[in-house]
DRENNU-871135 format. One record per atom (N, C-alpha, C): residue number from 0; residue in one letter; atom name; x, y, z. Coordinates in Angstrom, 2 decimals, always signed. Example, Ala and Ser with C-alpha at 12.3 -4.5 7.8 and 13.67 -1.06 7.14 Angstrom:
BEGIN
- 0|a|N|+13.19|-5.69|+7.80
- 0|a|CA|+12.30|-4.50|+7.80
- 0|a|C|+13.20|-3.30|+7.80
- 1|s|N|+12.85|-2.25|+7.08
- 1|s|CA|+13.67|-1.06|+7.14
- 1|s|C|+12.90|+0.03|+7.87
REM end
This chain:
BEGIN
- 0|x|N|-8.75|-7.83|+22.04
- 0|x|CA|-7.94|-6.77|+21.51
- 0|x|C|-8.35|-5.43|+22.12
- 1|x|N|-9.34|-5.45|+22.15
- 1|x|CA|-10.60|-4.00|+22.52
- 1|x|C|-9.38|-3.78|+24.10
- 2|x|N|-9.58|-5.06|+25.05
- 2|x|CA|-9.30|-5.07|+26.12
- 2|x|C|-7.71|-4.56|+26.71
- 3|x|N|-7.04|-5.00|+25.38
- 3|x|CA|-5.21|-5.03|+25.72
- 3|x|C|-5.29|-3.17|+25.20
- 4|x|N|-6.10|-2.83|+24.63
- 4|x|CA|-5.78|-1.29|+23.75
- 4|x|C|-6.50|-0.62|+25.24
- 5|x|N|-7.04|-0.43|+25.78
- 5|x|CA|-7.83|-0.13|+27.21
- 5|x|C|-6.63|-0.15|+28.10
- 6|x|N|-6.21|-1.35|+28.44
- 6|x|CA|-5.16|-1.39|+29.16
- 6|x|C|-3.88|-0.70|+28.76
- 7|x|N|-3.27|-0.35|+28.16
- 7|x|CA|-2.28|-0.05|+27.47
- 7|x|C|-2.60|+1.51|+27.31
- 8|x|N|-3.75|+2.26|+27.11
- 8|x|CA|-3.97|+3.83|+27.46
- 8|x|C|-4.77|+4.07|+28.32
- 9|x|N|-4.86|+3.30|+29.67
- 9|x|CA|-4.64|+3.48|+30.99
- 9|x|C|-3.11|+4.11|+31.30
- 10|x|N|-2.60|+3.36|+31.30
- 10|x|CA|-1.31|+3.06|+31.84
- 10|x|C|-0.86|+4.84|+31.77
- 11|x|N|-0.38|+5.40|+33.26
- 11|x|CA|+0.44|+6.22|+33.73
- 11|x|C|+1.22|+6.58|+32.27
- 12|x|N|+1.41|+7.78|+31.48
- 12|x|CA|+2.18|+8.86|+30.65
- 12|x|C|+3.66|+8.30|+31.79
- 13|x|N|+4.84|+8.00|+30.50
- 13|x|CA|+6.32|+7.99|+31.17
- 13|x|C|+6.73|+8.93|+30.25
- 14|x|N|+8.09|+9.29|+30.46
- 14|x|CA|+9.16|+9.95|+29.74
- 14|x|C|+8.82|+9.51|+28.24
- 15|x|N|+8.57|+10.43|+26.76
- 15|x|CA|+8.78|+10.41|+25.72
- 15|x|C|+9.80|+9.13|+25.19
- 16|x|N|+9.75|+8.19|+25.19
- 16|x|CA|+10.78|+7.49|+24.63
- 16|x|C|+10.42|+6.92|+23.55
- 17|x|N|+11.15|+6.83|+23.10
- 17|x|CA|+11.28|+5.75|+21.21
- 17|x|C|+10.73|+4.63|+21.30
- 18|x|N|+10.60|+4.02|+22.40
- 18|x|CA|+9.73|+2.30|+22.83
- 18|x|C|+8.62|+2.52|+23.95
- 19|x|N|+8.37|+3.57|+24.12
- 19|x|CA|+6.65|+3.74|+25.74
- 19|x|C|+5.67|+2.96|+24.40
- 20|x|N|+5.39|+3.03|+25.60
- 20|x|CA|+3.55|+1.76|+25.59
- 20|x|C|+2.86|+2.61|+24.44
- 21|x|N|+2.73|+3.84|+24.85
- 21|x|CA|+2.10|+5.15|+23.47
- 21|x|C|+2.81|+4.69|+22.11
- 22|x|N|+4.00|+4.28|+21.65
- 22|x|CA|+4.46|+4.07|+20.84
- 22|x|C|+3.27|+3.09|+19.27
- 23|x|N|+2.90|+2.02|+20.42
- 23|x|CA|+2.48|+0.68|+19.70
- 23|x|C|+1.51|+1.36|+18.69
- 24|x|N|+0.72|+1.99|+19.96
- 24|x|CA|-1.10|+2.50|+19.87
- 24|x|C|-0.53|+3.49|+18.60
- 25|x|N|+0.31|+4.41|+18.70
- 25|x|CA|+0.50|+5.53|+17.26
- 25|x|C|+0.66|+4.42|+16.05
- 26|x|N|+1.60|+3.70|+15.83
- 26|x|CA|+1.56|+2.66|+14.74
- 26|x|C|+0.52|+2.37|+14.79
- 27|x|N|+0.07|+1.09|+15.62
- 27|x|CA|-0.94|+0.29|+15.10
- 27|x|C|-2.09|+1.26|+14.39
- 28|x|N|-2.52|+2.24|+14.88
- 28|x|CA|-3.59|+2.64|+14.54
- 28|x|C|-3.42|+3.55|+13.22
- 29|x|N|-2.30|+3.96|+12.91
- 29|x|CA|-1.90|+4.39|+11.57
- 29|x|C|-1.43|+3.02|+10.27
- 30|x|N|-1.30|+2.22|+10.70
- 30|x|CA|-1.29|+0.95|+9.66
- 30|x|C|-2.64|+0.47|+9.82
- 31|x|N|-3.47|+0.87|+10.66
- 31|x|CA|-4.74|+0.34|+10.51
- 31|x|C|-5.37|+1.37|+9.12
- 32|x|N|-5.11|+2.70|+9.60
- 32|x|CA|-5.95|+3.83|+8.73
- 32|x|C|-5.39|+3.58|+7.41
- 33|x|N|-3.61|+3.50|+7.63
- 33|x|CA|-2.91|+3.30|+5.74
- 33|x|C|-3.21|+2.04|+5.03
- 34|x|N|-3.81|+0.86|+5.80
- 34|x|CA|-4.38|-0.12|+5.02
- 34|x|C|-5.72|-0.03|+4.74
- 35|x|N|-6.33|+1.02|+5.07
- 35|x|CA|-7.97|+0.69|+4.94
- 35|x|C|-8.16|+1.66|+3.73
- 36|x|N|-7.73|+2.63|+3.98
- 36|x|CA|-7.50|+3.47|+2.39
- 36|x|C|-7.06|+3.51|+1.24
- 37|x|N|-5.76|+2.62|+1.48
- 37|x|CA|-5.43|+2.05|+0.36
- 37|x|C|-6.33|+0.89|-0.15
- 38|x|N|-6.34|+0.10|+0.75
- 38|x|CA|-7.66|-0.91|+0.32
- 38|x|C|-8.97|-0.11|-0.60
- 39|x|N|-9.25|+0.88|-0.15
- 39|x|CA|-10.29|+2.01|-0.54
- 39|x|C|-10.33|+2.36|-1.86
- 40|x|N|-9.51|+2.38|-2.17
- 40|x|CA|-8.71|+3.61|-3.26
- 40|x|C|-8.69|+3.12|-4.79
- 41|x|N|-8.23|+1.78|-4.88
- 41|x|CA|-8.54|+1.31|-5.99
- 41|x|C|-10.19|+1.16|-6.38
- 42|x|N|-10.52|+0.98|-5.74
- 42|x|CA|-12.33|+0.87|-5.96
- 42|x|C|-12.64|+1.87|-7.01
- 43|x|N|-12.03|+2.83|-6.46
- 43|x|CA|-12.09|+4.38|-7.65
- 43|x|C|-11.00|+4.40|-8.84
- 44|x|N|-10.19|+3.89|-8.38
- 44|x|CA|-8.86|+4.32|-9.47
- 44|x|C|-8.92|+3.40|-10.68
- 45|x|N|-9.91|+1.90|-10.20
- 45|x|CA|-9.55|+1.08|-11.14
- 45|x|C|-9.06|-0.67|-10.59
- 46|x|N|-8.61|-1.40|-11.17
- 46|x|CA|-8.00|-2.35|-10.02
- 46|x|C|-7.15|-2.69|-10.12
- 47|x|N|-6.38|-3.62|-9.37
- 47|x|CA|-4.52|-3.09|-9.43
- 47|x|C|-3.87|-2.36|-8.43
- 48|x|N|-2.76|-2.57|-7.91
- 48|x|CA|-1.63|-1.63|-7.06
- 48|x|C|-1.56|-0.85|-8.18
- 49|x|N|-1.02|+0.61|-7.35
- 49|x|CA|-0.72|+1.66|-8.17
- 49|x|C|+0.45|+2.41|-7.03
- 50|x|N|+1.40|+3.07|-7.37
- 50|x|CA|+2.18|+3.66|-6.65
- 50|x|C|+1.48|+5.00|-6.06
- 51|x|N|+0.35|+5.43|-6.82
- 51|x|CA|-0.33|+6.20|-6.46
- 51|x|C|-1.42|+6.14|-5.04
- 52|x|N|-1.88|+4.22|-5.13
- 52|x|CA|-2.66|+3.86|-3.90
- 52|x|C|-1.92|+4.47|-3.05
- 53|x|N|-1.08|+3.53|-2.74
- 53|x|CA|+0.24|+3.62|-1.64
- 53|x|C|+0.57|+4.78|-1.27
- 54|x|N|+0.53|+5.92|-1.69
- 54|x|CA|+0.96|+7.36|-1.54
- 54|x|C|-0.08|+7.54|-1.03
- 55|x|N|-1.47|+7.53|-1.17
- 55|x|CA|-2.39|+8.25|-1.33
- 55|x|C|-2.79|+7.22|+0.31
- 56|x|N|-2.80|+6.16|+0.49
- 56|x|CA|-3.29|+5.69|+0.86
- 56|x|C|-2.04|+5.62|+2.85
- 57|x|N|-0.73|+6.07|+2.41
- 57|x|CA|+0.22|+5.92|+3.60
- 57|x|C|+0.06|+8.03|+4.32
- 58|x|N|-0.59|+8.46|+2.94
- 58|x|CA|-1.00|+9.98|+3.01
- 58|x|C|-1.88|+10.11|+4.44
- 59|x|N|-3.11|+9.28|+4.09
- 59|x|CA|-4.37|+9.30|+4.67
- 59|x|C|-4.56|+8.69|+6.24
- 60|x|N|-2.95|+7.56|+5.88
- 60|x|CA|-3.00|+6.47|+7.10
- 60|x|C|-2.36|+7.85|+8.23
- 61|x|N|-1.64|+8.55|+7.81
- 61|x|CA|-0.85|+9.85|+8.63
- 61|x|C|-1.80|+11.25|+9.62
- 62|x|N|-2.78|+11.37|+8.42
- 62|x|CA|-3.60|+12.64|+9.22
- 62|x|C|-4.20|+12.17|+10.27
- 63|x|N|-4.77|+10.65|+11.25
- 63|x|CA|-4.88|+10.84|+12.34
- 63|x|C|-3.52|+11.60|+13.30
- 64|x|N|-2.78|+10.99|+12.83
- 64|x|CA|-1.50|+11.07|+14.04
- 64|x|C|-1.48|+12.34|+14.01
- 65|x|N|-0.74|+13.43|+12.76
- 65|x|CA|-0.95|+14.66|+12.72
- 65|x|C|-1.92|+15.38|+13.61
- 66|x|N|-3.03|+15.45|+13.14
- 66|x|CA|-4.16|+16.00|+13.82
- 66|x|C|-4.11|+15.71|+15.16
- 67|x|N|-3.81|+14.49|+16.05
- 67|x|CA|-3.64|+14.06|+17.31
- 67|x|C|-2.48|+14.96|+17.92
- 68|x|N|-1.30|+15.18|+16.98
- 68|x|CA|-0.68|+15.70|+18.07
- 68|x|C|-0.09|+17.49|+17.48
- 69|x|N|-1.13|+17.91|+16.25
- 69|x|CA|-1.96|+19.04|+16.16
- 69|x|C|-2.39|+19.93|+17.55
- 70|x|N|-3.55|+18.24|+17.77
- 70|x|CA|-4.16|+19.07|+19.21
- 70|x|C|-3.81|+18.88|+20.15
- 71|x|N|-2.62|+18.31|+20.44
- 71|x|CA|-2.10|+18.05|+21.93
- 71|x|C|-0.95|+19.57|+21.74
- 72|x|N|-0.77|+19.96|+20.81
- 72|x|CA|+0.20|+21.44|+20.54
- 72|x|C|-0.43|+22.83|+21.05
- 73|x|N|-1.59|+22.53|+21.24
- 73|x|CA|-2.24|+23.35|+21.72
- 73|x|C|-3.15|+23.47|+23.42
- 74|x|N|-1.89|+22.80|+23.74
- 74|x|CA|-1.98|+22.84|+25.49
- 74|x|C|-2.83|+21.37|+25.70
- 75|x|N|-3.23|+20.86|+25.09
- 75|x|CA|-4.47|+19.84|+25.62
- 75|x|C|-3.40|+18.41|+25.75
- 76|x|N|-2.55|+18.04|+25.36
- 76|x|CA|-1.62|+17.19|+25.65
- 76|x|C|+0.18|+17.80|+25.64
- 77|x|N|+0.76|+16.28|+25.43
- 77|x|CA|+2.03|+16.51|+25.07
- 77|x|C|+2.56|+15.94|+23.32
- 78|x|N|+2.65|+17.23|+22.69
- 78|x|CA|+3.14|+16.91|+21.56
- 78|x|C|+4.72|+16.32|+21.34
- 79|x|N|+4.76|+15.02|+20.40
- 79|x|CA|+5.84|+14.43|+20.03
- 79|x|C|+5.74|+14.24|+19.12
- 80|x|N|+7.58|+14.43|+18.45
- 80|x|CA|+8.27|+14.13|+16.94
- 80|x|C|+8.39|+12.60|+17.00
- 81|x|N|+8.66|+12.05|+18.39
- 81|x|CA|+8.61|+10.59|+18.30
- 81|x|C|+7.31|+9.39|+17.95
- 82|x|N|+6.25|+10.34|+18.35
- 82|x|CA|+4.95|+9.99|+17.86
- 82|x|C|+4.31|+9.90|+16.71
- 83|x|N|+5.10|+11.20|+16.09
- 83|x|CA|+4.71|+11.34|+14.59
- 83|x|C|+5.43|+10.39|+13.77
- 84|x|N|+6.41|+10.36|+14.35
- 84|x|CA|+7.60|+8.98|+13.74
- 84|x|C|+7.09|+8.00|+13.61
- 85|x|N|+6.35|+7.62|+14.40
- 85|x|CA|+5.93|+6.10|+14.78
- 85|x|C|+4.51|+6.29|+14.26
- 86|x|N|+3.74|+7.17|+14.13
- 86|x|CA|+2.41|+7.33|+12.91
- 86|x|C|+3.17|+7.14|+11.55
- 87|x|N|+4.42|+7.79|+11.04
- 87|x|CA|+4.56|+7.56|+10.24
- 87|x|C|+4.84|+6.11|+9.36
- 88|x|N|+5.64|+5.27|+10.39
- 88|x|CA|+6.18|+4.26|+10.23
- 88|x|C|+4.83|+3.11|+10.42
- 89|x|N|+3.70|+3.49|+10.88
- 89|x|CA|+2.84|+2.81|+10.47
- 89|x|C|+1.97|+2.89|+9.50
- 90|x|N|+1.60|+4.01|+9.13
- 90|x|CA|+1.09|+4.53|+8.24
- 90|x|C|+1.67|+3.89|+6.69
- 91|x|N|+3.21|+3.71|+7.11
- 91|x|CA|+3.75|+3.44|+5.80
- 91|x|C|+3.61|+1.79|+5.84
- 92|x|N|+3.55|+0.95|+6.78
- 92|x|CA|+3.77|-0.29|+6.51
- 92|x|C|+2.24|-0.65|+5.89
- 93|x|N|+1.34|-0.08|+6.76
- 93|x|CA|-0.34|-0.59|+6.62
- 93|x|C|-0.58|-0.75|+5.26
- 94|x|N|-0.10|+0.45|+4.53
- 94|x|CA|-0.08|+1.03|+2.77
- 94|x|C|+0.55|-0.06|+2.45
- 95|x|N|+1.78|-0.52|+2.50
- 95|x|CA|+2.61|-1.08|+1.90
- 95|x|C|+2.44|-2.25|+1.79
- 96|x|N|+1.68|-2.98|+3.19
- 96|x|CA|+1.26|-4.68|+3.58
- 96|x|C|+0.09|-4.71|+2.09
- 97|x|N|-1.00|-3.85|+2.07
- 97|x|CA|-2.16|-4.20|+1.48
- 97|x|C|-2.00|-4.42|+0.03
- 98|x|N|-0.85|-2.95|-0.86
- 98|x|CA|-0.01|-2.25|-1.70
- 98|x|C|+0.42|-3.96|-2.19
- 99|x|N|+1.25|-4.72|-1.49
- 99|x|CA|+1.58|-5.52|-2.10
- 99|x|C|+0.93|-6.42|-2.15
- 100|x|N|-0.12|-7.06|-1.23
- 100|x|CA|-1.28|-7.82|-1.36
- 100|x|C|-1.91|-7.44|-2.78
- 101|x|N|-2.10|-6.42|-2.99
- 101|x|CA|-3.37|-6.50|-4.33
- 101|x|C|-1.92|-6.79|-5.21
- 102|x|N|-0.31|-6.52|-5.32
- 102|x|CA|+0.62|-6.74|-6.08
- 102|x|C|+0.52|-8.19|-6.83
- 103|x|N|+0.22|-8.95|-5.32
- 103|x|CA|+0.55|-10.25|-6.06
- 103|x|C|-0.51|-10.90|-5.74
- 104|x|N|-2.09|-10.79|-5.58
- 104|x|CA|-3.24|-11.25|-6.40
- 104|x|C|-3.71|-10.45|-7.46
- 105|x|N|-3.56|-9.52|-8.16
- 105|x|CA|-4.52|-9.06|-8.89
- 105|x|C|-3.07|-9.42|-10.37
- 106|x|N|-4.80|-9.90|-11.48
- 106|x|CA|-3.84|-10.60|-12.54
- 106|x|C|-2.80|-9.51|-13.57
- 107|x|N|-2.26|-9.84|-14.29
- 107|x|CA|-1.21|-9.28|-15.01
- 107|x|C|-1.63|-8.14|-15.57
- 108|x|N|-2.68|-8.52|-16.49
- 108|x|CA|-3.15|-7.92|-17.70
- 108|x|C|-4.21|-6.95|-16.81
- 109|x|N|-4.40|-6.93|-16.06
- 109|x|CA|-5.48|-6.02|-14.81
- 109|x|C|-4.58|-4.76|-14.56
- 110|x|N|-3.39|-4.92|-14.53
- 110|x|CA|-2.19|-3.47|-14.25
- 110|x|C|-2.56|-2.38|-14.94
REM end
């Protein structure tokens, strides 16, 4: 995996598009961050999905991407709305995959 993510931000910057190779890497790595926090989150809150994880947790999966293209706004890259799109849209699934995982193991009376 280490190896295909290496290869894949090698690869020559193309035209901004809705499907470049940059695309994957913004998701994946924002459903990585929105599942690990949400995973996180109940530890504190209690146990159980909460609509609150999920918020809190698709919140958290977002501020890499932000911050990434924060600092590419400031001359050091190229900032994109399509990037943030695609942080977002991972951010929200990562939350949402885990969100419903604890949905349907954790028992009734645990809500």
């Amino acid at each position: 995996m280490l190896i295909a993510l290496l290869c894949l931000t090698s690869r020559p910057a193309r035209a901004d598009d809705w499907l470049g190779a940059d695309k994957a890497l913004h998701f994946g790595y924002s459903a990585a961050f929105g599942a690990a926090a949400t995973t996180t989150i109940p530890l504190v809150g209690g146990p159980g999905p909460d609509w609150r994880s999920f918020a809190l947790g698709a919140g958290i999966g977002l501020l890499p991407g932000i911050a990434k293209e924060t600092w590419d706004l400031t001359g050091r890259g190229d900032p994109s709305w399509k990037d943030l799109a695609w942080d977002a849209g991972g951010a929200l699934v990562g939350a949402g995959i885990v969100w419903a995982v604890q949905a349907l193991t954790t028992p009734a009376h645990a809500h």
